[in-house]
mmCIF file as gemmi writes it, N, C-alpha and C atoms, coordinates in Angstrom:
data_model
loop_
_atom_site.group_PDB
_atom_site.id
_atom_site.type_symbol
_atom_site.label_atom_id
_atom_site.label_alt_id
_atom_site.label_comp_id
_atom_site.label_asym_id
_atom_site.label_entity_id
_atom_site.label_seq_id
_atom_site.pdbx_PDB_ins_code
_atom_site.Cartn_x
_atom_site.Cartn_y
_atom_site.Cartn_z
_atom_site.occupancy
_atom_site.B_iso_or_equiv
_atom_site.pdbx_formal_charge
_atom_site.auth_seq_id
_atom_site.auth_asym_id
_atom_site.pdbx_PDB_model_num
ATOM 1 N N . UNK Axp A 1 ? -0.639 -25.275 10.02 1 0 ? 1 A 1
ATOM 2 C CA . UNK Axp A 1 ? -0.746 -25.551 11.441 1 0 ? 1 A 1
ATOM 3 C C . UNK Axp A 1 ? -0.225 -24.339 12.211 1 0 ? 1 A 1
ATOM 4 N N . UNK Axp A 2 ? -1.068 -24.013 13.256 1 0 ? 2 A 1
ATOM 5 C CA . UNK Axp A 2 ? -0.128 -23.013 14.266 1 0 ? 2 A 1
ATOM 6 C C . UNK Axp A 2 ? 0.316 -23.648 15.718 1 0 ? 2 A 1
ATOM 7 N N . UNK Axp A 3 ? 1.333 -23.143 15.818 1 0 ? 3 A 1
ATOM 8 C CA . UNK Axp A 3 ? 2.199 -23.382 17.181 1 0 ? 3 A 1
ATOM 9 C C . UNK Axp A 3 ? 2.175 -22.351 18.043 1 0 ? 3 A 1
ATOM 10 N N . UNK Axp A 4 ? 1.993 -22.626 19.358 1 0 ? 4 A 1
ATOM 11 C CA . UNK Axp A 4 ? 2.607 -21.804 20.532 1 0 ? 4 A 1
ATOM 12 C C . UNK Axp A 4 ? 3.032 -22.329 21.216 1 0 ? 4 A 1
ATOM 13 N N . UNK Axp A 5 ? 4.384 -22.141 21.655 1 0 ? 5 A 1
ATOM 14 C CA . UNK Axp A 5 ? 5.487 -22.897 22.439 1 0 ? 5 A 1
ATOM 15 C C . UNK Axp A 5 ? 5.846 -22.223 23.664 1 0 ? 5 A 1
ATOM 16 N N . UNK Axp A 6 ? 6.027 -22.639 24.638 1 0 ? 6 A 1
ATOM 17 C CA . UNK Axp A 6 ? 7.105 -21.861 25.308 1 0 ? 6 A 1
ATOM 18 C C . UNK Axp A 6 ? 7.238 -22.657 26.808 1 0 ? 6 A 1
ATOM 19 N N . UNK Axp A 7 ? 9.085 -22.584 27.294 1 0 ? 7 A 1
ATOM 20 C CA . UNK Axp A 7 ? 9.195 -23.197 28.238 1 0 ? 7 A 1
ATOM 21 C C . UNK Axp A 7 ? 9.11 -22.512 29.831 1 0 ? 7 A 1
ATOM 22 N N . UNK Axp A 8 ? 8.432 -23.403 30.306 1 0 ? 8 A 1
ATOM 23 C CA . UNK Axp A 8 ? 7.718 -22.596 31.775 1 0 ? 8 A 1
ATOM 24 C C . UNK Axp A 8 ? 8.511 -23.208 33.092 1 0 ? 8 A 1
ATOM 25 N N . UNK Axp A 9 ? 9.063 -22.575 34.297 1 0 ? 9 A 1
ATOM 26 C CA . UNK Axp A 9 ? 9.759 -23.776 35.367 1 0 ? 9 A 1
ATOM 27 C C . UNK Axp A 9 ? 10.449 -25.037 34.583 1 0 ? 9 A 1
ATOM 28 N N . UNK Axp A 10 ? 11.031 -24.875 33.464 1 0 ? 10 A 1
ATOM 29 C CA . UNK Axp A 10 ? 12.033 -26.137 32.816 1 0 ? 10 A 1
ATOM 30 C C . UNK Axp A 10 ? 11.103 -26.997 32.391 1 0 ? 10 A 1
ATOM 31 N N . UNK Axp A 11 ? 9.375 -26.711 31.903 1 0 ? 11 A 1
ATOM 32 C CA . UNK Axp A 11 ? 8.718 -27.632 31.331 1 0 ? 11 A 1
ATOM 33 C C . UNK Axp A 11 ? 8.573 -26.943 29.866 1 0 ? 11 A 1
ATOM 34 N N . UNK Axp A 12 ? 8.544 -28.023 29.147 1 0 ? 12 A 1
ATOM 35 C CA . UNK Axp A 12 ? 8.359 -27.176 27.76 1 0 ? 12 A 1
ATOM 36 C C . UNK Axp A 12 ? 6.595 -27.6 27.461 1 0 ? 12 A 1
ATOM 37 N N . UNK Axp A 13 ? 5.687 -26.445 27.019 1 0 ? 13 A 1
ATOM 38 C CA . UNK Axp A 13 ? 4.591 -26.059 26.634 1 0 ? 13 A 1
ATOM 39 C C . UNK Axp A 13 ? 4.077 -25.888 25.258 1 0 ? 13 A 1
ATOM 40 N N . UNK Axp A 14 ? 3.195 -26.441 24.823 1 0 ? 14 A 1
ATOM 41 C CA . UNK Axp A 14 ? 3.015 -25.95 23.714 1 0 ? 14 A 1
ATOM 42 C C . UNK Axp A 14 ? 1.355 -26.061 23.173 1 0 ? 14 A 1
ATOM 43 N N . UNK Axp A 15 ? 0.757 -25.491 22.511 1 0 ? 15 A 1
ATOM 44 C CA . UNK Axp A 15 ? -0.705 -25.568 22.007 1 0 ? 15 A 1
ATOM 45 C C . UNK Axp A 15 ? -0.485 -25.267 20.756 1 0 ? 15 A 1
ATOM 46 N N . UNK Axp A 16 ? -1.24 -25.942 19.772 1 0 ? 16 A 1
ATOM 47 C CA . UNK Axp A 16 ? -1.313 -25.773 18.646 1 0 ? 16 A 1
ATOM 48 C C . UNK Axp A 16 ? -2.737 -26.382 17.977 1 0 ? 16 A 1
ATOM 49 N N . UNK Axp A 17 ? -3.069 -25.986 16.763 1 0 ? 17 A 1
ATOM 50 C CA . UNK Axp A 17 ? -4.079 -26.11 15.985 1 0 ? 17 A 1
ATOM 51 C C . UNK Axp A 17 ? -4.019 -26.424 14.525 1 0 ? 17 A 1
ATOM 52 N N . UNK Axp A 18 ? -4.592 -27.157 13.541 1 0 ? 18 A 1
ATOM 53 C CA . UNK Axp A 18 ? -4.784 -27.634 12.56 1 0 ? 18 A 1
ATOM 54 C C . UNK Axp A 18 ? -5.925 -27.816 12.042 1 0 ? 18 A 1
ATOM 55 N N . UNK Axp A 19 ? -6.523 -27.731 11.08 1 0 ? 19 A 1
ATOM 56 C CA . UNK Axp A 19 ? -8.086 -27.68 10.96 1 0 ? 19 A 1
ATOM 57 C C . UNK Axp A 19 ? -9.46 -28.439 11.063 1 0 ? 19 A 1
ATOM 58 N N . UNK Axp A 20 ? -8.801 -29.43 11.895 1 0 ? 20 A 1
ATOM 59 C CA . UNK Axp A 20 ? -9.664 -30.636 12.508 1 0 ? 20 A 1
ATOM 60 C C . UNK Axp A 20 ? -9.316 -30.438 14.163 1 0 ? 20 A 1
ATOM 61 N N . UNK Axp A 21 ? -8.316 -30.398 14.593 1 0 ? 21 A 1
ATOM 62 C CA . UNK Axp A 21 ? -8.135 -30.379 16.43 1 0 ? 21 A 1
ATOM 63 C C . UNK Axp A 21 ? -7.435 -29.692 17.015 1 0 ? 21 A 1
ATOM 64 N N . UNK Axp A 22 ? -7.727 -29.203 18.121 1 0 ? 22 A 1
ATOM 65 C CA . UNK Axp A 22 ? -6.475 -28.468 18.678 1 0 ? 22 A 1
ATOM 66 C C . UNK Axp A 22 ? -5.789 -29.727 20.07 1 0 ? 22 A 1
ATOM 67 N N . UNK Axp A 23 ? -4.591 -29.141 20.311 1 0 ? 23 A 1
ATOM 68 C CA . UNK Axp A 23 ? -3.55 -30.118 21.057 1 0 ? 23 A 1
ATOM 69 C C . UNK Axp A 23 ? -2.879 -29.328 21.707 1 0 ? 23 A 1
ATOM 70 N N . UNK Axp A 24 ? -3.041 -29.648 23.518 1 0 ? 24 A 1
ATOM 71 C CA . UNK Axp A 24 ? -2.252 -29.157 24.408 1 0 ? 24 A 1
ATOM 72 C C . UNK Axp A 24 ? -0.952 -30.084 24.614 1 0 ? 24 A 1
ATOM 73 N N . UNK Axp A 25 ? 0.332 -29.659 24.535 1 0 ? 25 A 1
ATOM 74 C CA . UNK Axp A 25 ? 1.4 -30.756 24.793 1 0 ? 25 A 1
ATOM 75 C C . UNK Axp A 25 ? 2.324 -30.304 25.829 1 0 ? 25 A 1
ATOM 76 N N . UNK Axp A 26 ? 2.599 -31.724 26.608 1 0 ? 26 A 1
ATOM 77 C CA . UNK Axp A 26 ? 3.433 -30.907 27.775 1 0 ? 26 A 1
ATOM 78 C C . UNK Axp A 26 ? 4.985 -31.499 27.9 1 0 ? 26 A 1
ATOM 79 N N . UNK Axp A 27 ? 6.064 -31.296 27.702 1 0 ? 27 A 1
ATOM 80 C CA . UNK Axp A 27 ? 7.321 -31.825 27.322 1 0 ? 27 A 1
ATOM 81 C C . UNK Axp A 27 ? 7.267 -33.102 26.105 1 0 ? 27 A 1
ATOM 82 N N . UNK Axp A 28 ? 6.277 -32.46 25.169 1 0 ? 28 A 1
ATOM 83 C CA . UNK Axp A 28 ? 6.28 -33.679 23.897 1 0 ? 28 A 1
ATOM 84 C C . UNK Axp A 28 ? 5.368 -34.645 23.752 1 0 ? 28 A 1
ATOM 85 N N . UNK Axp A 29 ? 4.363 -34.532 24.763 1 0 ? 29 A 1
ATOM 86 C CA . UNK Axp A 29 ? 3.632 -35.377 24.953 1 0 ? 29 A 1
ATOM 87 C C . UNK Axp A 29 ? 2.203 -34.636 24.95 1 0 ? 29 A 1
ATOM 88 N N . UNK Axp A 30 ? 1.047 -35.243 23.922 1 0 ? 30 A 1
ATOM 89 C CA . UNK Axp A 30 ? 0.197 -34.663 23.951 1 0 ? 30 A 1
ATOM 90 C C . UNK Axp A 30 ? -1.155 -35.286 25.305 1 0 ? 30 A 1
ATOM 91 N N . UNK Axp A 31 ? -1.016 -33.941 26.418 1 0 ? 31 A 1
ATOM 92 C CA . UNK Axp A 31 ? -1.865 -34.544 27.302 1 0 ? 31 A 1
ATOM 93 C C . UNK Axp A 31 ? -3.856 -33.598 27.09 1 0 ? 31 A 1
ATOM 94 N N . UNK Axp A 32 ? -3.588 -33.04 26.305 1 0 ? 32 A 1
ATOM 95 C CA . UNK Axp A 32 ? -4.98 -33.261 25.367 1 0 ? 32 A 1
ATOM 96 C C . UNK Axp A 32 ? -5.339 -32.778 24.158 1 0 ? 32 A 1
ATOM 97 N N . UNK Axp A 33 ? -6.56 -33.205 23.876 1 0 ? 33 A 1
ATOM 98 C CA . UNK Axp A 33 ? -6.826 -32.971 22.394 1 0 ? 33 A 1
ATOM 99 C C . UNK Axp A 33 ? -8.232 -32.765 22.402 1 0 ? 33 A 1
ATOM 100 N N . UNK Axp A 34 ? -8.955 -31.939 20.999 1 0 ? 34 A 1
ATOM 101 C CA . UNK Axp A 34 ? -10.55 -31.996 21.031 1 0 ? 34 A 1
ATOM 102 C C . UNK Axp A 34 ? -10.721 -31.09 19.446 1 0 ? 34 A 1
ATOM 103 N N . UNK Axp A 35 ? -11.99 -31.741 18.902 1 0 ? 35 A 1
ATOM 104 C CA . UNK Axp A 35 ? -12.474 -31.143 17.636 1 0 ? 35 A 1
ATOM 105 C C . UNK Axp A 35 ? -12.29 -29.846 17.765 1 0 ? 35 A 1
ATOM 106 N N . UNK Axp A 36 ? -11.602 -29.217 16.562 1 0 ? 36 A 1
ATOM 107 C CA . UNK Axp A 36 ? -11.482 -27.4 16.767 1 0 ? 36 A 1
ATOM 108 C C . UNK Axp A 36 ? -12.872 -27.22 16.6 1 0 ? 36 A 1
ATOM 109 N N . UNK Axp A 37 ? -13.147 -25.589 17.114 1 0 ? 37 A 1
ATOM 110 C CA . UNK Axp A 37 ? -14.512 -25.006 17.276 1 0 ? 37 A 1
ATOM 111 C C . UNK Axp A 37 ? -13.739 -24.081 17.059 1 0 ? 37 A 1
ATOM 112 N N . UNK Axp A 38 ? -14.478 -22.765 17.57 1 0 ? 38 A 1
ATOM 113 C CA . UNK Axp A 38 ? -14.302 -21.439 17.553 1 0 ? 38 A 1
ATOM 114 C C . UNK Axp A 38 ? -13.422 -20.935 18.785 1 0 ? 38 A 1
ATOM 115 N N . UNK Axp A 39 ? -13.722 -21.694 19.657 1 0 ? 39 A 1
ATOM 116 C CA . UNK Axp A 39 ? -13.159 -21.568 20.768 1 0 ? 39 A 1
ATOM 117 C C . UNK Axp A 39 ? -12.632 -22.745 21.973 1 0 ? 39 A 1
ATOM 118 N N . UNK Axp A 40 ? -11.628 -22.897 22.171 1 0 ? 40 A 1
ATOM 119 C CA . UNK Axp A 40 ? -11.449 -24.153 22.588 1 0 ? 40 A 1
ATOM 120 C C . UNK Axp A 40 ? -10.74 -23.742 24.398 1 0 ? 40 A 1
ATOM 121 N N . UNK Axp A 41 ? -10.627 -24.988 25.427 1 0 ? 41 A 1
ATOM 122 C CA . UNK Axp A 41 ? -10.008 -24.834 26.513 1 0 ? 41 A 1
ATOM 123 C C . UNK Axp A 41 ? -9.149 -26.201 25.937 1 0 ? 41 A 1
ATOM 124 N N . UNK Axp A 42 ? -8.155 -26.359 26.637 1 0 ? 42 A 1
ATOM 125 C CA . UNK Axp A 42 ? -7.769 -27.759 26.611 1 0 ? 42 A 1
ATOM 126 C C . UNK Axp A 42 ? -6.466 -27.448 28.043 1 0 ? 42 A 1
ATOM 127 N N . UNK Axp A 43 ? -6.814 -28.532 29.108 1 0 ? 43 A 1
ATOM 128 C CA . UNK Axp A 43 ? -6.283 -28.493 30.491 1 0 ? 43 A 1
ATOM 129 C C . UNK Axp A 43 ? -5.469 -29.45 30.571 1 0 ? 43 A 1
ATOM 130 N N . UNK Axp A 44 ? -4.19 -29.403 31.593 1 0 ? 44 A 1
ATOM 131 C CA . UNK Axp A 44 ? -3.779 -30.535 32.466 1 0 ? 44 A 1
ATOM 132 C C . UNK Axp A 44 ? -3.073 -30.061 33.223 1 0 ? 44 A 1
ATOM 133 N N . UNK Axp A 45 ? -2.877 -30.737 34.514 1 0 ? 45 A 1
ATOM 134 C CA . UNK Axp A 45 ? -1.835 -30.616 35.277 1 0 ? 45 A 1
ATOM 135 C C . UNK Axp A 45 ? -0.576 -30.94 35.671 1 0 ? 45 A 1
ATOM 136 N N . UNK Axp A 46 ? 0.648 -29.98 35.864 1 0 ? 46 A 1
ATOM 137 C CA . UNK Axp A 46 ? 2.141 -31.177 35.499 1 0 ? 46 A 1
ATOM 138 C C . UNK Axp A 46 ? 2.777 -30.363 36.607 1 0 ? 46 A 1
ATOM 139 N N . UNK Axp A 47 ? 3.287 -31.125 36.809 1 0 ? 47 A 1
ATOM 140 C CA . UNK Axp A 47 ? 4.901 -31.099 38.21 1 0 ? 47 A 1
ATOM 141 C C . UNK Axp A 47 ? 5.822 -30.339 37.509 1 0 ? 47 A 1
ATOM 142 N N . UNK Axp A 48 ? 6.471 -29.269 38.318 1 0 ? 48 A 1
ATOM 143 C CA . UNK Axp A 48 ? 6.968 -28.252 37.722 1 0 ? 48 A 1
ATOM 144 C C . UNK Axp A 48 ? 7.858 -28.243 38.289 1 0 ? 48 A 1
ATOM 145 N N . UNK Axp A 49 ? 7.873 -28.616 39.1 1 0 ? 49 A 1
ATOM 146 C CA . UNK Axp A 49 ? 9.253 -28.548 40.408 1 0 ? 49 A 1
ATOM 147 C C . UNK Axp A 49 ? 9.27 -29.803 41.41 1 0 ? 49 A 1
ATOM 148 N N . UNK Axp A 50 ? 9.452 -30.059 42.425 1 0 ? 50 A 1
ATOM 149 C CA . UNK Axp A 50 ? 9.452 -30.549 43.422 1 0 ? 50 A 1
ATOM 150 C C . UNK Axp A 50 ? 8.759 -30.267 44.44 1 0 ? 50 A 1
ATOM 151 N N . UNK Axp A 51 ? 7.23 -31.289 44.312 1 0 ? 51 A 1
ATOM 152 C CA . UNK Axp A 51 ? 6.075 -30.87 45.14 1 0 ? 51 A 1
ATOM 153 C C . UNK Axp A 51 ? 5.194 -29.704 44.742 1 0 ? 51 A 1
ATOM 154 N N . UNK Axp A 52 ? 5.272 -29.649 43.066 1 0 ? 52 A 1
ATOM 155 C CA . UNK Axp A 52 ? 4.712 -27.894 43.169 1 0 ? 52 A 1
ATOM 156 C C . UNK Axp A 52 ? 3.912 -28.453 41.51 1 0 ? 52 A 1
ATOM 157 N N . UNK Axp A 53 ? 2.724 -27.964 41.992 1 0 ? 53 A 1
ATOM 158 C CA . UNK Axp A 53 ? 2.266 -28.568 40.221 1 0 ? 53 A 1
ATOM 159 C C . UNK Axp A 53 ? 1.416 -27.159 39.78 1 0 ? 53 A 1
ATOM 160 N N . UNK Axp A 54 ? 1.144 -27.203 38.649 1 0 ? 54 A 1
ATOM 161 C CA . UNK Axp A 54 ? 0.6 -26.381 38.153 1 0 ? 54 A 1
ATOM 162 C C . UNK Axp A 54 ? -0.689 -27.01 37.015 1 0 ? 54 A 1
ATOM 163 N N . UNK Axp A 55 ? -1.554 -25.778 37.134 1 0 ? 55 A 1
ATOM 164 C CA . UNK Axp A 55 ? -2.763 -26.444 36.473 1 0 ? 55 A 1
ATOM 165 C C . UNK Axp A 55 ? -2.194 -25.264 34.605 1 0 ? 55 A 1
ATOM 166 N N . UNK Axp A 56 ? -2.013 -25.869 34.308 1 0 ? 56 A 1
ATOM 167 C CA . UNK Axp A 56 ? -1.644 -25.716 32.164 1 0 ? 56 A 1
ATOM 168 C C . UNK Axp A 56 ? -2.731 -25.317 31.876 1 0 ? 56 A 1
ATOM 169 N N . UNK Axp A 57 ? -3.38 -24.435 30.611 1 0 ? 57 A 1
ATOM 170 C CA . UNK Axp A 57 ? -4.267 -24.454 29.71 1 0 ? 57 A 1
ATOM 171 C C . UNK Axp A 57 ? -4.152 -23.954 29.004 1 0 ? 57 A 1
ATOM 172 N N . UNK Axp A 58 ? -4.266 -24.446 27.686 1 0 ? 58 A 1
ATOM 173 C CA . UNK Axp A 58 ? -3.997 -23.942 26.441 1 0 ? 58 A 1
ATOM 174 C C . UNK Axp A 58 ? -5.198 -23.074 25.543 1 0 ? 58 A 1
ATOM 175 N N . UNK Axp A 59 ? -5.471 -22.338 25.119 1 0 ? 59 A 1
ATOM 176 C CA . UNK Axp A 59 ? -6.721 -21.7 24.264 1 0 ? 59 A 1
ATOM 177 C C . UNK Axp A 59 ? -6.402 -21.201 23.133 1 0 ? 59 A 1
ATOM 178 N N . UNK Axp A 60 ? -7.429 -21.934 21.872 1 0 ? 60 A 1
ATOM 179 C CA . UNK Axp A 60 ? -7.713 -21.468 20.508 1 0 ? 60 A 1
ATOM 180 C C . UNK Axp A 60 ? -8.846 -21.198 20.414 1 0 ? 60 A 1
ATOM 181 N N . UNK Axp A 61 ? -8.515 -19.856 19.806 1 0 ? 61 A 1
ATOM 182 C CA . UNK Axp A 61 ? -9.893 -18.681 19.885 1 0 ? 61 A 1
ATOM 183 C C . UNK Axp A 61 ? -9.697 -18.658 18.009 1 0 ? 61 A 1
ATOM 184 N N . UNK Axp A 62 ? -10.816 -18.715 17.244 1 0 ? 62 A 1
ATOM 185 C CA . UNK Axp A 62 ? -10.503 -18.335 15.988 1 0 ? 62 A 1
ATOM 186 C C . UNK Axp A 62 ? -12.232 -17.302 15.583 1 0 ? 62 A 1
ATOM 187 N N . UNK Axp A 63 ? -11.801 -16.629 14.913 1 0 ? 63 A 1
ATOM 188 C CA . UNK Axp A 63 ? -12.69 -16.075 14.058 1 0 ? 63 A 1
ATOM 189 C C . UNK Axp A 63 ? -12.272 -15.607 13.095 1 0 ? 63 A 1
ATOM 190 N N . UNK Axp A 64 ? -13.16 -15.096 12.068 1 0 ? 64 A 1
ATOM 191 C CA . UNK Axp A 64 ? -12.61 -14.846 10.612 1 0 ? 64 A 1
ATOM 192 C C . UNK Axp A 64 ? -11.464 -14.239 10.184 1 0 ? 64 A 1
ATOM 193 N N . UNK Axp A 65 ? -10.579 -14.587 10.073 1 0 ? 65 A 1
ATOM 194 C CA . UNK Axp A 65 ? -9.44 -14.101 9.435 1 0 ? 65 A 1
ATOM 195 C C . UNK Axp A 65 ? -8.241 -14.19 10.275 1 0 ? 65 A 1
ATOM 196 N N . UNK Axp A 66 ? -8.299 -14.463 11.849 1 0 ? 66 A 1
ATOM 197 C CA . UNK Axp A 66 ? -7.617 -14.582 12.842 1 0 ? 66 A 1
ATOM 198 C C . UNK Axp A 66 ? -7.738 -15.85 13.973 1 0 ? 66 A 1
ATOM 199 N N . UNK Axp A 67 ? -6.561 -16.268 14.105 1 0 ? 67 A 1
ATOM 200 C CA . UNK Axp A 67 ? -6.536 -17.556 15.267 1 0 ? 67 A 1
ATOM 201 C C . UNK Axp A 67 ? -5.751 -16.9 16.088 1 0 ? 67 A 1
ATOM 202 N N . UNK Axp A 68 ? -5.676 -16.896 17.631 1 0 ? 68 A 1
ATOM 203 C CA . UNK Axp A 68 ? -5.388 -16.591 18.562 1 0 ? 68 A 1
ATOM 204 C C . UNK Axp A 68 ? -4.554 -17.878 19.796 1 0 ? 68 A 1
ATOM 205 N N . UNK Axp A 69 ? -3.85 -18.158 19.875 1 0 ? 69 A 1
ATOM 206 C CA . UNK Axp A 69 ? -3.492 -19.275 20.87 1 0 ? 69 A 1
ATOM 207 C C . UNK Axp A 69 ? -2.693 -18.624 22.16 1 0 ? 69 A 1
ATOM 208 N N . UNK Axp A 70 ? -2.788 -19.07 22.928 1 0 ? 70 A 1
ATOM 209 C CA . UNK Axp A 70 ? -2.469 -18.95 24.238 1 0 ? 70 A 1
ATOM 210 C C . UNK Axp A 70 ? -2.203 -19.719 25.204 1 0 ? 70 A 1
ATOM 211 N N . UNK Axp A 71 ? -1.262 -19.689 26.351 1 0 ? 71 A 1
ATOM 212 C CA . UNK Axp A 71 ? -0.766 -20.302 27.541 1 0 ? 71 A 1
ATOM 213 C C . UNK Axp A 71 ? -0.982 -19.747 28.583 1 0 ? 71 A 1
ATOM 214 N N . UNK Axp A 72 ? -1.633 -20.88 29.959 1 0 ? 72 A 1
ATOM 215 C CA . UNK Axp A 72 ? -1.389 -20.366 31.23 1 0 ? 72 A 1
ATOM 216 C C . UNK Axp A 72 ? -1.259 -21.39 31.997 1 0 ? 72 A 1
ATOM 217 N N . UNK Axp A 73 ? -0.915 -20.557 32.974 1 0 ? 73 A 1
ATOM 218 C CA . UNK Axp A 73 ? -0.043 -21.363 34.292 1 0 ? 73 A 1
ATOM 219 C C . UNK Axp A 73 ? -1.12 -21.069 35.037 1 0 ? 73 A 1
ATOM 220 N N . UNK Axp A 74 ? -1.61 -21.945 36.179 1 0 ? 74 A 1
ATOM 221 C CA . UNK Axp A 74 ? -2.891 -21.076 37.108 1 0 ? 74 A 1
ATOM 222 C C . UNK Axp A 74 ? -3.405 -19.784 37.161 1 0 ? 74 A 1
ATOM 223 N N . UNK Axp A 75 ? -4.223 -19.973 35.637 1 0 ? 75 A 1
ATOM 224 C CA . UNK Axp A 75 ? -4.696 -18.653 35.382 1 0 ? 75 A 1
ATOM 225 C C . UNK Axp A 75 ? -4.068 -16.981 35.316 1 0 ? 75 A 1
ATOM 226 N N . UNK Axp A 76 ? -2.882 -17.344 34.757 1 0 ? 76 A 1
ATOM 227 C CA . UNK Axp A 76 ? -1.963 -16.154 34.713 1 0 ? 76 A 1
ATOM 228 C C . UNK Axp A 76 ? -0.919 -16.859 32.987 1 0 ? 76 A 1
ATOM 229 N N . UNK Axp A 77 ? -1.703 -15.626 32.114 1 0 ? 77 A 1
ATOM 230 C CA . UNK Axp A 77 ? -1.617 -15.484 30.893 1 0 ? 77 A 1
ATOM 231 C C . UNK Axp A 77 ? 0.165 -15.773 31.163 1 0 ? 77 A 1
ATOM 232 N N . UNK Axp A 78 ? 0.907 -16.801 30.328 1 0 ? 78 A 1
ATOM 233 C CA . UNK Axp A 78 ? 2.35 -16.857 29.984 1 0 ? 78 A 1
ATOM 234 C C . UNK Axp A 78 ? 2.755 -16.743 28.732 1 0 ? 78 A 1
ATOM 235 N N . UNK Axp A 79 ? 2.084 -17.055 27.57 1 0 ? 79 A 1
ATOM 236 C CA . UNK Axp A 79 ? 2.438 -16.321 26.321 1 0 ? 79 A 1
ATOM 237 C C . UNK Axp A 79 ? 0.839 -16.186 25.569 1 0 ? 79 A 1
ATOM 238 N N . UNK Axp A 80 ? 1.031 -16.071 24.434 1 0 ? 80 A 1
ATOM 239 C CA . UNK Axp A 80 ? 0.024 -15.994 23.451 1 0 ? 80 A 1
ATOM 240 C C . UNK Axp A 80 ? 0.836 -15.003 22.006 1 0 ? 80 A 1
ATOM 241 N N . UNK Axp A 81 ? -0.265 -16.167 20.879 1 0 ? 81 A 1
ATOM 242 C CA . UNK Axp A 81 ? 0.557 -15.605 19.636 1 0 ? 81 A 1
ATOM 243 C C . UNK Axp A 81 ? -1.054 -15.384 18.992 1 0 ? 81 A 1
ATOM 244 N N . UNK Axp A 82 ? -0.944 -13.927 17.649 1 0 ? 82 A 1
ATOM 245 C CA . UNK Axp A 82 ? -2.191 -13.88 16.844 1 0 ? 82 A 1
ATOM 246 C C . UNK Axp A 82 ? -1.265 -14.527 15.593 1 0 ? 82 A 1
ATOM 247 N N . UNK Axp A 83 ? -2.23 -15.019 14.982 1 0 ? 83 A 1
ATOM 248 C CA . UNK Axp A 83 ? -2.468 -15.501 13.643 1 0 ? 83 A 1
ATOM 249 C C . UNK Axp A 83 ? -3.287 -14.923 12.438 1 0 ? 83 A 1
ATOM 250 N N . UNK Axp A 84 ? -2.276 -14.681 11.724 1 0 ? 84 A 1
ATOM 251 C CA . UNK Axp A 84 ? -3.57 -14.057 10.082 1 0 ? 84 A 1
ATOM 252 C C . UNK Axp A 84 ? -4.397 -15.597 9.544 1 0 ? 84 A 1
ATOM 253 N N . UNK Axp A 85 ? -5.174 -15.716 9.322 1 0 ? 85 A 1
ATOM 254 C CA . UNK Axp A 85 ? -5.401 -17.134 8.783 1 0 ? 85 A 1
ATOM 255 C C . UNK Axp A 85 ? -6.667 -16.918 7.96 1 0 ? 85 A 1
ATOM 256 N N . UNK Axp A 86 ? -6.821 -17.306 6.635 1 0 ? 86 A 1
ATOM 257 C CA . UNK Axp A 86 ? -7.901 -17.507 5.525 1 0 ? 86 A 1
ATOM 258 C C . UNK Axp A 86 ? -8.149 -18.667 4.873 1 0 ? 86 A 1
ATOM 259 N N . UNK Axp A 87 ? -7.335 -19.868 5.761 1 0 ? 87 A 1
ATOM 260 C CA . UNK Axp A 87 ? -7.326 -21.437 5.451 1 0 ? 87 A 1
ATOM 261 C C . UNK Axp A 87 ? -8.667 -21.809 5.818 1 0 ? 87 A 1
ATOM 262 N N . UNK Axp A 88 ? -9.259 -21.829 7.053 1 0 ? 88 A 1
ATOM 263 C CA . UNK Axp A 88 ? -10.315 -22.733 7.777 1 0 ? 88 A 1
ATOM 264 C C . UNK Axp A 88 ? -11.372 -22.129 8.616 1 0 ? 88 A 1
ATOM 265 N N . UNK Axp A 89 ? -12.392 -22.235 8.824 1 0 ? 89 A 1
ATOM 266 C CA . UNK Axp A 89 ? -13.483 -21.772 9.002 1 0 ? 89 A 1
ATOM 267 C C . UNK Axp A 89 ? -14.264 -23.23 9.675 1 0 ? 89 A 1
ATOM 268 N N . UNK Axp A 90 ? -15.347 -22.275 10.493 1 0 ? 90 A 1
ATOM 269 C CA . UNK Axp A 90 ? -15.425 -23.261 11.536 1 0 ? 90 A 1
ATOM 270 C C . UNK Axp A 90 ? -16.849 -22.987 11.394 1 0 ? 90 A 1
């Protein structure tokens, strides 16, 4: 499985992948999910503060030999991790 974590405005973030789905989670809670492909979006929106929300999206990009995951906050890249991977194929 791969993880990308990271905490944003005191929310904790995370996207990850396994070789059936990927999963956007937002303080522990998975607010989505969808069959892995090659390339995935997976969205939601969460309260970050007081009166202030932000639109989340998580992305798994895979091609041969490499998975790619990533975080953003309204379209402004907040982390991203590469992956070596020779497990799964899509």
């Amino acid at each position: 499985m791969h993880k990308l974590a990271v905490t944003y405005r005191g929310t904790k973030l995370r996207v990850e992948s396994d070789q059936y789905e990927g999963r956007l989670l937002i303080n522990g809670l998975i607010r989505a999910r969808i069959k892995l492909t090659s390339v995935i979006r997976l969205t939601s929106t969460v309260q970050t503060d007081y009166e202030w929300h932000e639109l989340i999206e998580g992305t798994i990009k895979q091609k041969p030999g490499k998975v790619t995951l990533a975080l953003y906050a309204n379209n402004t890249q907040i982390a991203r991790k590469d992956f070596c991977s020779q497990l799964w194929s899509i």
